[in-house]
Every structure is written in structure tokens, then in C-alpha cells.
C-alpha positions in Angstrom: 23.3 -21.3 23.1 23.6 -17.8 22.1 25.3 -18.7 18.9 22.6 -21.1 18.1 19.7 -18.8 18.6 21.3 -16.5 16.4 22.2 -19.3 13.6 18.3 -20.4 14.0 16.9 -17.1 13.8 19.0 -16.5 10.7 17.5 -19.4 8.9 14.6 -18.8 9.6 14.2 -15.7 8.5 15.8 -16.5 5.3 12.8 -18.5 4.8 10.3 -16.2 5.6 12.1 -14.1 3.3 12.0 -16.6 0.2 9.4 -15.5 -1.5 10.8 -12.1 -2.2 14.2 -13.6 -2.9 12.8 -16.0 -5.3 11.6 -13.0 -7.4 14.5 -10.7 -7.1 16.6 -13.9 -8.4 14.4 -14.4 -11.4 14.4 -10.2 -11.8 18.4 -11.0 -11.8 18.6 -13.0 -14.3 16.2 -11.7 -16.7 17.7 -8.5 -16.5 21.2 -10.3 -16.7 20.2 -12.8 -19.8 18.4 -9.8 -21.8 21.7 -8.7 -23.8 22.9 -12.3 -24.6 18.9 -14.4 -25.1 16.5 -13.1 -27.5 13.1 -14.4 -25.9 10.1 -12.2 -26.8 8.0 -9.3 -25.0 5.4 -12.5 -24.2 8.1 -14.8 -23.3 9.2 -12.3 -20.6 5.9 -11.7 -19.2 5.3 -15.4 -18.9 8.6 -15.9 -17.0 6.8 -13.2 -14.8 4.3 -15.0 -14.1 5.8 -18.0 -13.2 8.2 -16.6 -10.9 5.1 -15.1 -9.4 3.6 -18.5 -8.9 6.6 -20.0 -7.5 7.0 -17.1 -5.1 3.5 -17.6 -4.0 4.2 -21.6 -3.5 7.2 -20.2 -1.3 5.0 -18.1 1.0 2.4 -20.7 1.3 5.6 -23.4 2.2 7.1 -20.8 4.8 3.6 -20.3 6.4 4.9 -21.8 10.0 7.8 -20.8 10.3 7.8 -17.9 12.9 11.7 -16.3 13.8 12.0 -14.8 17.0 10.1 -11.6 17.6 13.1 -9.8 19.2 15.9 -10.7 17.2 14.5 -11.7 13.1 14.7 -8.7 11.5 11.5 -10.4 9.2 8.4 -11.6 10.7 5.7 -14.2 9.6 2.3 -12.9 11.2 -0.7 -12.8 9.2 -0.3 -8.9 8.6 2.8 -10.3 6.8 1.1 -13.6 5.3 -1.9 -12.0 4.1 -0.6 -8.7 2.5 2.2 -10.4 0.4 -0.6 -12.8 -0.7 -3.0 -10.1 -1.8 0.3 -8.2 -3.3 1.0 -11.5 -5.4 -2.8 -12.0 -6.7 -2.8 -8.2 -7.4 0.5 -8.9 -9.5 -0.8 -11.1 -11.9 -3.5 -9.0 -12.8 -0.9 -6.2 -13.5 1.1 -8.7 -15.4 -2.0 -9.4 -17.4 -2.9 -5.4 -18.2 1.6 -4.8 -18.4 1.7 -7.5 -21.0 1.9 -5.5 -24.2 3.5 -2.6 -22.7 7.2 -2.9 -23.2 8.6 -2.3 -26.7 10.6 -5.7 -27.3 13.7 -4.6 -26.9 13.2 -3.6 -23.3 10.7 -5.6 -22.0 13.3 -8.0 -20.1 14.0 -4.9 -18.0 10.9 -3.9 -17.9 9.2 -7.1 -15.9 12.2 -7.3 -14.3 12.0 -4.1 -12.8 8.3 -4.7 -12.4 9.2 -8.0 -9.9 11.7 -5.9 -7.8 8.2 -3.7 -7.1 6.4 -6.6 -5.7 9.5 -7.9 -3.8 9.7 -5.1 -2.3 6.0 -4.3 -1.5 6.3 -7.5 0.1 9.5 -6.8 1.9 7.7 -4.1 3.7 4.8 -6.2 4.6 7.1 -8.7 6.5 9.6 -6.1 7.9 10.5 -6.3 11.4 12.9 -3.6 11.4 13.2 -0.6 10.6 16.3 -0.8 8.2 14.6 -3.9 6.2 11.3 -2.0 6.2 13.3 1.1 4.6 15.0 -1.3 2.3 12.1 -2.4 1.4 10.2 1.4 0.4 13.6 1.7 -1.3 13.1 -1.5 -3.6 9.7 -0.2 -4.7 11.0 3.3 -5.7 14.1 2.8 -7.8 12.5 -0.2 -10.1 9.8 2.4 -10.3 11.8 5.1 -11.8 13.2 2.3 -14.4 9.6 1.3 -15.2 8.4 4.8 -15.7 11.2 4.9 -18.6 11.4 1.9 -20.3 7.7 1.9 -20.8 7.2 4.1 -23.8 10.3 6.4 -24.4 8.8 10.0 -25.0 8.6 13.6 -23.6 6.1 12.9 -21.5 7.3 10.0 -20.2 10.4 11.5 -19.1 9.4 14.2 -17.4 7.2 11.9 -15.6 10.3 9.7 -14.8 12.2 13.1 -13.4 9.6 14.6 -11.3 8.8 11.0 -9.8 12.7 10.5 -9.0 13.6 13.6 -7.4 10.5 14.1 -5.3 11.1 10.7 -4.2 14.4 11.3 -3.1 13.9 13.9 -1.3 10.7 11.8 0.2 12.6 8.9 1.2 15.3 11.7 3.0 12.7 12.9 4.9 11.7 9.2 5.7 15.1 8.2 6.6 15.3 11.1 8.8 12.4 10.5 10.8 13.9 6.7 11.1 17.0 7.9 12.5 14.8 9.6 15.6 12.9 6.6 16.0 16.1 4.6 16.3 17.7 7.3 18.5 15.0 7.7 20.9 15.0 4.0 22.0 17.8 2.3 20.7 17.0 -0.7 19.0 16.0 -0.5 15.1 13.7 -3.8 15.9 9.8 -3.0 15.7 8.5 -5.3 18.4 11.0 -3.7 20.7 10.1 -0.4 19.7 6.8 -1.1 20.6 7.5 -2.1 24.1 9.9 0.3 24.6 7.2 2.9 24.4 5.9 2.2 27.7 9.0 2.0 29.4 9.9 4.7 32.0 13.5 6.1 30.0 11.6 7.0 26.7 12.9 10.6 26.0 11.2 13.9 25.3 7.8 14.5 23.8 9.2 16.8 20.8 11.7 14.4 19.8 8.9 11.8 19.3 6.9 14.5 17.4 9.7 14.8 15.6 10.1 11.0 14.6 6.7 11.3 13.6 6.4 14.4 11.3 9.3 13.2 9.6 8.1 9.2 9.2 4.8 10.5 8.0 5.9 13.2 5.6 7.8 10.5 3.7 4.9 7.7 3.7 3.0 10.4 2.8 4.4 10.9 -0.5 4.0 6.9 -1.0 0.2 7.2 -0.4 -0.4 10.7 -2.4 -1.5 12.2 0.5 -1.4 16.6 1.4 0.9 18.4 1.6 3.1 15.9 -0.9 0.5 14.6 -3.0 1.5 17.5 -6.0 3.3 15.0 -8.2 0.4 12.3 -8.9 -1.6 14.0 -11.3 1.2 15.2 -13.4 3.2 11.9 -13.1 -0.2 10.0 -13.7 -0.8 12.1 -17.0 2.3 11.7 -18.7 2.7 7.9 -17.7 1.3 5.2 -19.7 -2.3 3.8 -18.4 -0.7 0.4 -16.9 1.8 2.7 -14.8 -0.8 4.8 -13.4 -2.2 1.6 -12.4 0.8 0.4 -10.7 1.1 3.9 -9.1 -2.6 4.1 -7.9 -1.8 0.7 -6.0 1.3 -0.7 -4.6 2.6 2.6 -2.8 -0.2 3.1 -1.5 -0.4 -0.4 -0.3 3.1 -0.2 0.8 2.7 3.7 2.6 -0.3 2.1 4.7 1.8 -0.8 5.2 4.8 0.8 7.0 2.7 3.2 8.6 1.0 0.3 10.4 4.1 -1.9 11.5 6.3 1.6 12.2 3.9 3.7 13.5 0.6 2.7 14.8 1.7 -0.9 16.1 4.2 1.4 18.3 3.0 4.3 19.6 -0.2 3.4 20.1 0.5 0.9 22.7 1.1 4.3 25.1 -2.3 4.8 25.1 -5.0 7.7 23.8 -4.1 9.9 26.8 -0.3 9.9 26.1 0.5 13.9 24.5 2.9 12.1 21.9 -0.3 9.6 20.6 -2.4 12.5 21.1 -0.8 15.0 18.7 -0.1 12.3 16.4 -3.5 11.7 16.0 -4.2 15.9 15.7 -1.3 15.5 12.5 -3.3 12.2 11.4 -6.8 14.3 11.8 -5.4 17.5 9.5 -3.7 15.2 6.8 -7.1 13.1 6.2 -9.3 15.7 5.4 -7.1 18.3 3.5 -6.5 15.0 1.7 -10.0 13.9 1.0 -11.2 17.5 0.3 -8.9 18.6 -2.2 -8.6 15.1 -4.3 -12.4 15.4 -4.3 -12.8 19.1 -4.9 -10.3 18.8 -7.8 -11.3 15.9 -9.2 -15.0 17.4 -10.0 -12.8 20.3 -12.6 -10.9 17.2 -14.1 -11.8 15.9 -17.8 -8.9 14.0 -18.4 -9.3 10.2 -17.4 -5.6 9.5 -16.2 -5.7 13.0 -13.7 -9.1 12.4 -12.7 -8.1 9.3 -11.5 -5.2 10.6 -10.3 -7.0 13.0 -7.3 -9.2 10.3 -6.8 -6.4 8.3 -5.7 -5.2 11.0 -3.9 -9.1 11.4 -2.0 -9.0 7.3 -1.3 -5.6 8.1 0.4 -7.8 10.6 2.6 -10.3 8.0 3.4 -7.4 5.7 4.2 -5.8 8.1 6.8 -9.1 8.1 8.7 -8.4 4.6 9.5 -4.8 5.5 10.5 -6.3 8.2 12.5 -8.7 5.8 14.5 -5.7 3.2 14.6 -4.1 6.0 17.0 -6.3 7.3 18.8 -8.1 3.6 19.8 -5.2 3.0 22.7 -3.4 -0.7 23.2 -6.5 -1.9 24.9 -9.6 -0.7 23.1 -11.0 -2.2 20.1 -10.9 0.6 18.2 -7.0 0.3 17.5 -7.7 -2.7 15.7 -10.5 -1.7 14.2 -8.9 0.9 12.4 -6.4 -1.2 11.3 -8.6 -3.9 10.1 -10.5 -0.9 8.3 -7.3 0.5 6.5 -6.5 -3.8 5.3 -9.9 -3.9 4.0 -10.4 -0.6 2.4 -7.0 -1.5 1.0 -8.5 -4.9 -0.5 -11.1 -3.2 -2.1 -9.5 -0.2 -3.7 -7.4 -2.5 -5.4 -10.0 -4.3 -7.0 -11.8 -1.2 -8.2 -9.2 0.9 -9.5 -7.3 -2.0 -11.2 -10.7 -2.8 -12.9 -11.2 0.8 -13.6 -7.5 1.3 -15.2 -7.8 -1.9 -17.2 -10.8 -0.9 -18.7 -9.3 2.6 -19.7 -6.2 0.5 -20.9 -8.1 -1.7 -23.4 -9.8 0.8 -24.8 -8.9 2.4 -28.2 -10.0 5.3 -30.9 -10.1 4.9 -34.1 -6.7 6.2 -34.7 -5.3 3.8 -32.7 -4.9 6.8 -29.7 -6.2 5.3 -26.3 -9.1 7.0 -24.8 -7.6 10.0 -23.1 -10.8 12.3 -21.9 -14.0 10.8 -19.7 -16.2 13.0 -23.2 -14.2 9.8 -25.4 -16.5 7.6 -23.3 -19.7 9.0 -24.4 -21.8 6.2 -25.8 -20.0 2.9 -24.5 -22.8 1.7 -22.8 -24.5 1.2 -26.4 -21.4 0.4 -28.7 -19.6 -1.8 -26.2 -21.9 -2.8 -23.3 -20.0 -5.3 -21.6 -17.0 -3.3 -21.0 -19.1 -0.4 -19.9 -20.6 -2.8 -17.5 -17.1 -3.8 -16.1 -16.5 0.2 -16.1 -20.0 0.8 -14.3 -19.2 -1.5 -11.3 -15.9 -0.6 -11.0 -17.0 3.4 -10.8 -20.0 2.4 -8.6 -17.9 0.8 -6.3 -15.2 4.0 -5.9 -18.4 5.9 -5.2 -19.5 3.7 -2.4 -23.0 2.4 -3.5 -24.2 -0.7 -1.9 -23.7 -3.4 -2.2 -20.5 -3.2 -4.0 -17.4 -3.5 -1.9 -16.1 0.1 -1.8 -19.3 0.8 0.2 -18.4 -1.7 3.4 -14.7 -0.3 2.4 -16.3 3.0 3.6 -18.4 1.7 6.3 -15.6 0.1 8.0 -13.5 3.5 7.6 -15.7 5.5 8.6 -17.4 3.2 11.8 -14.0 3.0 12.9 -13.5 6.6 13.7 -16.6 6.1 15.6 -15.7 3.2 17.8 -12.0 4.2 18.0 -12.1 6.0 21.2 -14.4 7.6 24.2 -11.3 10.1 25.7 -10.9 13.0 24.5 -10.5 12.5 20.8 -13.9 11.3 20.6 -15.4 14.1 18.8 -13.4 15.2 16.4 -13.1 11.5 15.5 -16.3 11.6 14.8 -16.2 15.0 13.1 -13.8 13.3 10.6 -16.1 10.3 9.9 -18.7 12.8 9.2 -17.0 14.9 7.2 -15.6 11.9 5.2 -19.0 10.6 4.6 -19.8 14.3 3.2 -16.5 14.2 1.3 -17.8 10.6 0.0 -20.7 12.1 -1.8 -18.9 14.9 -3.5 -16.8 12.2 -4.7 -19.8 10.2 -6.3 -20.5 13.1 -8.1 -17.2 12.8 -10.8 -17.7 9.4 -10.9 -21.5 9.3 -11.4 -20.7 11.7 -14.2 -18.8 9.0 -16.8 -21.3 6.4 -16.1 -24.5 9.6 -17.3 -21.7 9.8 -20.3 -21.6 6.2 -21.1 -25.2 5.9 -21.2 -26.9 8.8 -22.1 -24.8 10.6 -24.6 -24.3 9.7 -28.3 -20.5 8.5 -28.9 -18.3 11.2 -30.0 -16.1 8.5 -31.9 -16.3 4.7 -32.2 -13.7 3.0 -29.9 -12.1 -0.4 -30.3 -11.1 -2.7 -27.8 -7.9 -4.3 -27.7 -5.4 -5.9 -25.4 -6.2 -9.4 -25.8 -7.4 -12.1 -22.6 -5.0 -11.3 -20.4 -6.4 -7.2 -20.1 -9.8 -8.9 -20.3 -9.2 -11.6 -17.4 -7.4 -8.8 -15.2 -10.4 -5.8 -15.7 -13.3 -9.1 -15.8 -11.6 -10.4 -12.6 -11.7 -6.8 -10.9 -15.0 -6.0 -11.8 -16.5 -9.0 -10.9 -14.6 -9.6 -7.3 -15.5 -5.6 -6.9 -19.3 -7.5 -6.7 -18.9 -10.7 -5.2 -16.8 -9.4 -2.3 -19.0 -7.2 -1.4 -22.1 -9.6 -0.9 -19.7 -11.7 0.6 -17.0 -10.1 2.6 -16.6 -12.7 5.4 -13.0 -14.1 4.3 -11.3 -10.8 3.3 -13.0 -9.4 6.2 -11.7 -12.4 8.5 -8.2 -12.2 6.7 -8.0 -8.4 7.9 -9.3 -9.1 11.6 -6.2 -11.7 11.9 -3.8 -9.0 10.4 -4.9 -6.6 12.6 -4.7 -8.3 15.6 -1.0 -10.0 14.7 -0.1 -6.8 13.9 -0.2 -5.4 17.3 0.4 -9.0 19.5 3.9 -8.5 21.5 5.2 -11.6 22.4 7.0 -12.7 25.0 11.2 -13.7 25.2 12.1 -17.2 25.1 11.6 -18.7 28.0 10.3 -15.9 29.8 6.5 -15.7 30.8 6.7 -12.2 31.8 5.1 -9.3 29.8 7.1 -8.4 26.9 8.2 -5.1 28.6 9.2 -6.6 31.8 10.9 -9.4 30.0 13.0 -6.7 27.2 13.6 -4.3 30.7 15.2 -7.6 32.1 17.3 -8.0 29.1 18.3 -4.2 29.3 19.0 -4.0 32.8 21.1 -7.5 32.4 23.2 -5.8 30.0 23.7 -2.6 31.7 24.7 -4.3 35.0 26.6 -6.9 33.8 30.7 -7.1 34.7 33.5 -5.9 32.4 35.6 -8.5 30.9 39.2 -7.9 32.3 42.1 -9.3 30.6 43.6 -11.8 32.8 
């Protein structure tokens, strides 16, 4: 029976899993076939895109099939389902801003590389464990490091390349390190375990679990660009091409907030707001948010160049983000707060992805004269007058990473910031809602830069005509962005619902087969059933 389970688990999980096999397969063989099949730059991108399709056709196929909690090492909850959807959708429009990027000869690699990204973005989404989930983080780096080569081969470029490769090694080190505690202090690598091993009475020491923590955040934390390892985006932004920056602006950050969701706050904060371990967490959660907002705001207001403007913007989202992971904490297994902030961190999520894409695009169609793309937000002066519909697209984008209503970035912000108000009524009550008020203060500082470059656009005579170029596909990505940064935000309701689901799945322990106990009594039977049963003896 045993064997069975283990067989059935197996397969199932290999079908949960499809969708990111499906495009690591088609990565395979386009980076196989490259030397041996001339096919064009297009013909590349197109293959792209239809192994994105068909991976999205395999997740919406494999949308029932659920492997057992305690023994798949992938799981099929909606945090899983709706993530790798969103990451497939957000896909095609980087395909569609990516598509003239490549020089011929390497654009084979190039998508190829580009599909590992999503697999593994998705990976992580669906991860169940803590070695697949690291896999996964793993997947998204080293294609990233390929991407930020093959792109345009230059100085800058490779620079970028090496600072971005040895800062995440030496992130995913730390990561790995923190892993290691996590997996030494209960025993079992398996995330739904972890989470009911929490509240069992043999968890060890207090600093041990700090230490798991410090470490596991430290590494996310350089996924997410957030303080004290946020010191490579604006450089590695700069000398990167404009649909890299995009990429970096968006999938490690939804792939930092990811893993710190399934590793992190869907285990510890089942002990509870008045456990020391949650409640120091939530003091490292508290500091990292609003260094991180504050500087990426501060800093941004000096900037002038687009790509490291954008750059500490991303890195002042990520701040905004972390108050959500802050209220995750401190809202306890029971209050609503916990999901809250995790349905807050989904959404805000959601929307940053439609506004920065839209905002990157925009920057990515546009050209000088020369031929040079627009470099400085003084290049922009004018564009309201010369090309009015792509400074519109620009305006809602920018208006929406303000937060002005009724755009989505404002209910992005609402929820972020309500949820550090409703996360908790112990002890971390106030300087919860310190935080929110201090983001909210942090928010309007942030306006300020981007306020500024919509004044440019429209009130400023043009320093130099600019063209715009890219083709449809640029101009279906930055015209879907722009207009879903709009529409979702006067009607939220099925993003909104989406996110509710994924928090709650997120955090739902079920029990062993067969068993209609708790999940913790059910996994301490299981432990004490081992540890008492007899030897084999060798007859």
C-alpha cells in the first residue's frame, strides 16, 4: 500500500509539475537545435510563445490534480495555480517587449534562457519543499546570468552580468544556509510539515530559528532588491538593456515574495503573534521594510537617469511589499490579518507588474533621433505633444506607481498598508501601524519622482524629437499594461478574489490520509509510530 501511495504521489506530482517541464523541454531543444537549424530571431520568439501557450493548456489540464500534502514535494493549491498563471500572462508580454532583442545569432539561447526563468518562477510557486523551492530560485538565477550576456554584448553589459553573478552566489549561499537550519531544526525538508512541526512541543532553541530566518531572508532579500542587499539593482539596471531591467524589476521579485510566503510566513506564523521566534521575526521584517522604502524613495528623487530611477523605485515597491510580509507575521494562525497580508503582498504583486512592465515598455519603444533609446527622464520632455498616445500609456502607468486613485497601484497600497492595520491587536500593534503610516508618508515622497516626468512630458518643450519603434508586439505588451493598470483598478473583484483563494490555500494544513485528526496530531502520530516501532532482526 505504501508502495502505491508513493508510486501515485509520484505521478501526480509529475503532472502538477508539467507545465514547467513542458517549457524546460522546448528551452532544451531550442538551445540544442540552435548550432545545427537556422530559424530566425522571430522564429525563436514565436516558438516561445507557443511553448508558453501549451504550458498554460498544461496548468489549466492539471488543475485537479492535488498530490498528497505530506509526501509530493509539488503542490497544486491556488497560491500555486494562480501565480504560475499570472507568471505565464506576464510572459507573453515580455516576449512581446524581448522580441527584437537578441542579435540573430543568439537569440535561440536567448528565449531559451528566457523560458528556464519562467519555469522556474513557476517552480517556486508550486514548491512543496524546500530543496524544489531552492531548485527553483536556482533556475531563475543562472538563465539570468545567460540573458544578461547574450543580450547585447558590450562593456556595460558585462559588468552588469558579473556583479549580478557573484552577488547572487553569494545570495543564494546565504539562502542555502538558512535552509539547512530550517531543515535541521525539524527534520523534514517538506513545507506542510514544517508548518505543523512548529507547534509541536520538541521544536528546538529560539536562536537557532532566528538563525534560519536571518539567513532565509538575507537571501530572498537580494531576489526582491530589498536593504541591506539591494546595492546591485541600480548599477545592474543601468548597464542592462531596457527589456532586462524589465525582467529584473519583475519575476525575482515575484519569485522572493513567493518563497518567502510558502517558507516562511505559511510556517512560522502558525506559532502565533506571542511566540519570541514570530515576534522578532516580525522586528527584522519591521526594519527591512522601511530602510527599504526610505532609501529607494529618498534616492530615487536625485536620479535622472530613466533605467536607475526605475531601479530604486523597484527597490521602494520591494519596501511596500515587506509591509505585507510584515503583517503576514505578526497576524497569528488564527487572525485575519495573516491572510490579509498575504492576500495584500498577491495583489500588490499583480499590480506592480502591470505598471512597471507598461512603464519599461514604453521606455523600450522609444527612440532619438540617432537611433540611441531614450536614456534620461529630460529626453521625455515634450511627449505629451509629439507622441500623445504613448505618453498617455506612460501617464497611467506613472500614475499608477504613485498610487492615485483609481488606478490599481492605489488599492495595491490600500491593501498594503490596511493590512498592517488589521494584522494584529497584541503587542505588535503599534509599530504595525507605525509602518503603515510611515509607508503612506514614504508613498507620497515617492509620487514626487514620478509626478516629475509626467510635469516633463507635458509642460516642457522637447529637447529632441523621438521615434517610436518596436513594432505590435512592444505596442500590445505596454497597451495591455497600461490599460489593465486602469481597468483593474475600477474593477478589482477577480484579481482580488484570485488572491483571497491564494492566501487562504496557502496557509490550509491538511490532514493525513485517512486520519481526521488535526494535522499536528496526525504528523506526531506518524513520528511517534516511527520512533517506537521494533527493530527488524535477522532471523
Amino acid at each position: 500500500m505504501t508502495l502505491q501511495l508513493a508510486y501515485q504521489t509520484v505521478q501526480q506530482t509529475l503532472l502538477v509539475l508539467s507545465p514547467e517541464i513542458l517549457l524546460l523541454a522546448a528551452a532544451l531543444v531550442m538551445m540544442t537545435a540552435a548550432p545545427f537549424v537556422r530559424v530566425s530571431r522571430s522564429g525563436w520568439c514565436g516558438a516561445s510563445a507557443v511553448a508558453l501557450v501549451a504550458s498554460l493548456l498544461a496548468l489549466l489540464a492539471s488543475r485537479d490534480v492535488h498530490p498528497d500534502a505530506y509526501a509530493g514535494s509539488a503542490v497544486n493549491d491556488a497560491l500555486s495555480f494562480y501565480v504560475r498563471l499570472f507568471v505565464i500572462l506576464t510572459g507573453l508580454v515580455l516576449l512581446g517587449l524581448a522580441h527584437r532583442e537578441p542579435p540573430e545569432d543568439r537569440a535561440a539561447e536567448f528565449f531559451g534562457s528566457f523560458l528556464m526563468i519562467q519555469a522556474g518562477a513557476m517552480l517556486v510557486a508550486s514548491s512543496n519543499d524546500l530543496i524544489l523551492l531552492f531548485v527553483g530560485l536556482e533556475l531563475v538565477s543562472i538563465p539570468t546570468y545567460l540573458l544578461l550576456y547574450l543580450s547585447r554584448r558590450t562593456a556595460t553589459t558585462q559588468e552588469a552580468a558579473t556583479k549580478y553573478f557573484f552577488l547572487s552566489i553569494f545570495a543564494s549561499a546565504l539562502l542555502l544556509y538558512g535552509l539547512t537550519f530550517l531543515y535541521g531544526l525539524t527534520g523534514t525538508t517538506n513545507l506542510r510539515a514544517l508548518s505543523v512541526l512548529t507547534e509541536l512541543p520538541y521544536v528546538p532553541h529560539l536562536s537557532l530559528g532566528l538563525l534560519a530566518v536571518v539567513f532565509i531572508m538575507a537571501g530572498l532579500c537580494f531576489r526582491v532588491a530589498a536593504v541591506p542587499l539591494h546595492f546591485y539593482a541600480p548599477d545592474v539596471y543601468q548597464a542592462s538593456p531596457v527589456v532586462i531591467a524589465a525582467l529584473l524589476s519583475w519575476i525575482p521579485k515575484v519569485v522572493g515574495f513567493v518563497a518567502m510566503i510558502r517558507a516562511l510566513t505559511s510556517v512560522l506564523a502558525f506559532k502565533g503573534p506571542q511566540d519570541e521566534l514570530v515576534h522578532k521575526t516580525v522586528l527584522l521584517c519591521w526594519i527591512i521594510a522601511l530602510a527599504t522604502m526610505t532609501l529607494g524613495n529618498a534616492v530615487a528623487l536625485l536620479q535622472s537617469d530613466l533605467k536607475r530611477l526605475f531601479a530604486y523605485s523597484s527597490i521602494a515597491h520591494a519596501g511596500y511589499l515587506m509591509v505585507g510580509i510584515t503583517a503576514a507575521f505578526a497576524g497569528g494562525s488564527n487572525a485575519s490579518g495573516f491572510y490579509y497580508g498575504t492576500e495584500a503582498v498577491l495583489f500588490y504583486l499583480a499590480a506592480y507588474a502591470f505598471m512597471t512592465l507598461g512603464a519599461f515598455g514604453i521606455v523600450l519603444a522609444l527612440r532619438k533621433a540617432d537611433g540611441h533609446p531614450v536614456a534620461t527622464i529630460d529626453e521625455l520632455s515634450g511627449l505629451g505633444w509629439s507622441q500623445p498616445v504613448v505618453a498617455l500609456g506612460m501617464t497611467l502607468c506613472l500614475l499608477s506607481l504613485s498610487g492615485i486613485p483609481p488606478l490599481v497601484g492605489f488599492f495595491g497600497k490600500l491593501q498594503i498598508f490596511a493590512s498592517a492595520f488589521a494584522a494584529t491587536t497584541g503587542d505588535d500593534a503599534r509599530s504595525l501601524q507605525l509602518l503603515a503610516v510611515l509607508g503612506v508618508l514614504n508613498a507620497a515622497v515617492g509620487a514626487f519622482y514620478y509626478l516629475r516626468i509626467i510635469v516633463l512630458m507635458y509642460f516642457k518643450q522637447p529637447s529632441e524629437p523621438v521615434q517610436v519603434v518596436g513594432g505590435w508586439p512592444v505596442a500590445a505588451a505596454t497597451g495591455t499594461c497600461a490599460t489593465l493598470s486602469i481597468v483593474t483598478g475600477l474593477y478589482s473583484t477577480p484579481i482580488s478574489r484570485a488572491c483571497r483563494e491564494a492566501a487562504i490555500a496557502a496557509n490550509v494544513r491538511p490532514a493525513a490520509d485517512g486520519e481526521a485528526a488535526s494535522p499536528a496530531v496526525a504528523l506526531q502520530t506518524r513520528v511517534e509510530a516511527v520512533s517506537t516501532a521494533p527493530t527488524p532482526t535477522a532471523e
